[in-house]
N, C-alpha and C positions, 0 to 999 in steps of 0.2 A: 392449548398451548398457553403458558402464563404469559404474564407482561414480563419484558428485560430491559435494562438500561445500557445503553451503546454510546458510542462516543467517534465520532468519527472525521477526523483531520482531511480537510480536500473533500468531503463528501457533496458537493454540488456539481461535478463534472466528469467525464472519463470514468473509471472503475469505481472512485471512492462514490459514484453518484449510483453503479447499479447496486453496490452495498448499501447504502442509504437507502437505495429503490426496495429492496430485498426486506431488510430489515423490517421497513417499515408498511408491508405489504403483512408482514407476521403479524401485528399489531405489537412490535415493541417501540418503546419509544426512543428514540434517536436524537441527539445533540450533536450539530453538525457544527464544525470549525471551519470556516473557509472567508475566502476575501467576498467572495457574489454566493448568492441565493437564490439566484431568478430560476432556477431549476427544480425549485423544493415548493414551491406554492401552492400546488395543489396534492403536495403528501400529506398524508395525516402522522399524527405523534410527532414530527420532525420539529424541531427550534432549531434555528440558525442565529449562529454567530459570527459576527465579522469578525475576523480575525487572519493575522499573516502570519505566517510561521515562521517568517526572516528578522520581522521589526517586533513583535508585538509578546507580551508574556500571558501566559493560559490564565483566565483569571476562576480560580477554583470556584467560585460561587457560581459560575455556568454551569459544571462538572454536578452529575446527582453523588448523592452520599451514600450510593451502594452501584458501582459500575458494573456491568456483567462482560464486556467485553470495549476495548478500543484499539480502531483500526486506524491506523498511520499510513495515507495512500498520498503525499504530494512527491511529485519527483520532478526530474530536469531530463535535458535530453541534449546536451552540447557536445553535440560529434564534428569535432575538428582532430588533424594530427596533433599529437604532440607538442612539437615545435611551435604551432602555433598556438597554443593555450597558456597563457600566462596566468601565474599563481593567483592572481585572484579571482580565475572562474574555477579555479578547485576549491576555493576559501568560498564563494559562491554555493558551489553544488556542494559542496558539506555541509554549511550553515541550513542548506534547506532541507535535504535527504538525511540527514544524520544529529545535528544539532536540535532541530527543529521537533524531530520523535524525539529526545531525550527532554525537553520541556515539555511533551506532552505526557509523558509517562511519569517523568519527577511530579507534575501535577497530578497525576491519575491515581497514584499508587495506591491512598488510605483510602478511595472506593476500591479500586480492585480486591484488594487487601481486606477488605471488609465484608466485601459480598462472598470471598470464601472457593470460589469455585469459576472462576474468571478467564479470562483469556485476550492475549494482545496479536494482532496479525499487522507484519509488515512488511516493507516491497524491496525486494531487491531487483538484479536481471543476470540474465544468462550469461551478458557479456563478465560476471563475476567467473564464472564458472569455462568457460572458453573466452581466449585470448581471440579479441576484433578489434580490426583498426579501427583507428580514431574516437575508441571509448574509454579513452585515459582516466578522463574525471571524473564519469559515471562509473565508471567501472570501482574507483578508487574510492568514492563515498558506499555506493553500494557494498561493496567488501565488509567495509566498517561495520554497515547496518548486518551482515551476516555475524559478524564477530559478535556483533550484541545480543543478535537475535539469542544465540547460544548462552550466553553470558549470562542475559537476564534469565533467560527459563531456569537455567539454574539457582538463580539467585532471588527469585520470586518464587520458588518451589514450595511447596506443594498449593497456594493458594492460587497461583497463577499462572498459567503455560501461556508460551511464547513462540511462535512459530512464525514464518517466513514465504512469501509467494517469490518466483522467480521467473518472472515471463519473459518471453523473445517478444519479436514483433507483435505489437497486440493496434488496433484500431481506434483510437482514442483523441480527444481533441488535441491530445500535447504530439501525436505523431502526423496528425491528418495532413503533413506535404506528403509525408512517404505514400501517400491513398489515392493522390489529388489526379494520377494519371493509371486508368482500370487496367490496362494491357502491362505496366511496370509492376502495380500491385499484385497482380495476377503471377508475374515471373516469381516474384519475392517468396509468394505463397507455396509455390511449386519449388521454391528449394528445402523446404521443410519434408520430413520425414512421411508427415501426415497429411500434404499438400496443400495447406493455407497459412494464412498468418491467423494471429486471436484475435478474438472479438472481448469484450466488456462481458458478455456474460459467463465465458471461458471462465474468464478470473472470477468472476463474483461469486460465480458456483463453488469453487474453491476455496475462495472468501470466507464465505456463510459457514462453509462445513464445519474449516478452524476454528469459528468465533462462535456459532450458536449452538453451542454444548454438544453436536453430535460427533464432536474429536476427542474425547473426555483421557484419554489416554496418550493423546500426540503430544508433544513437545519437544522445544531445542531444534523442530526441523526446519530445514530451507527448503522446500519442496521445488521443481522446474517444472511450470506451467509452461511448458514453451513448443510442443508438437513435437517432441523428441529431437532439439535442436542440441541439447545438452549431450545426450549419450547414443545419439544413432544415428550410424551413416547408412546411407542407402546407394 
């Protein structure tokens, strides 16, 4: 398997870290963006960068000069009703979920674009796609990130396909109150079609597929990672 160059936003924790983990198990090399690192030290190929994706701008000279694929994995999770969210935790959760990918890919682009044969993977959720309460804001920036997902594939064609993960409950440091009691976890699991909630490797395997050439023909999808939360009742 050759060497690849990757790129990876949030890649120190949760999914963006089994992607990271994955990649750099293949022997490619990986350029991680994130605020902490403490999770990459003993990977190999991996350089971290400190970086925030709320304050801070992509500095290209991190980015290699031939990309083969970058994954955009930071999200939010503010489940409050409606009523209670005031416009600046959607100006929030867009700046992060939505703003945030579109500086990492305006920066990305002339390696994408160069290596020819490339690929972007990004995160939406289910709550896009089924109406739940109290996912206003997430729901509202994720949407976007679906719109672009779409947007770009086509407008990066044919150097670059662009495609979308869409998980329901998955196990990860940004969900871990929802975990924190086994017997409530447990119920959550069992309202799923397939009787659990995801794990981190759920997505990552799905991750890898998108981004490490062996989807050479996918793009413009939103795929649901989600145990059939999307489209089956039972």
């Amino acid at each position: 398997m050759s060497e690849k160059n990757f790129v990876v936003v949030g890649g120190s924790k949760g999914i963006g870290l089994g992607i990271t983990q994955e990649l750099s198990s293949r022997g490619h090399q990986v350029t991680v963006l994130s605020r902490t690192g403490e999770n990459l030290a003993n990977l190999a190929n991996v350089t971290h960068r400190v970086f925030d994706v709320t304050t801070d701008e992509v500095d290209k000279a991190w980015l290699p000069d031939s990309i083969d694929g970058v994954a955009y994995c930071p999200g939010s999770i503010n489940l409050r009703s409606f009523r209670s969210l005031k416009p600046e935790v959607f100006r929030e959760d867009f700046e992060l979920n939505v703003v945030g990918a579109i500086k990492t890919l305006q920066a990305s682009l002339a390696g994408l674009k160069k290596n020819g044969n490339s690929s972007v993977l990004l995160f939406s959720t289910v709550a896009v796609a089924q109406g739940m309460h109290a996912h206003a804001s997430i729901a509202a920036s994720k949407g976007a990130i679906e719109g672009l997902t779409r947007t770009l594939a086509a407008e990066f064609s044919p150097h670059t396909r662009v495609n979308c993960l869409a998980p329901a409950l998955t196990d990860t440091p940004l969900t871990e109150k929802f975990f924190g009691d086994p017997a409530k976890a447990k119920a959550m699991g069992e309202m799923y079609p397939l009787g659990r909630t995801g794990t981190v490797k759920d997505l990552t395997s799905a991750g890898i597929f998108l981004l490490d050439g062996e989807s050479s023909w996918i793009t413009g999808q939103v795929w649901g990672v989600d145990g059939g939360m999307s489209s089956i009742r039972k």
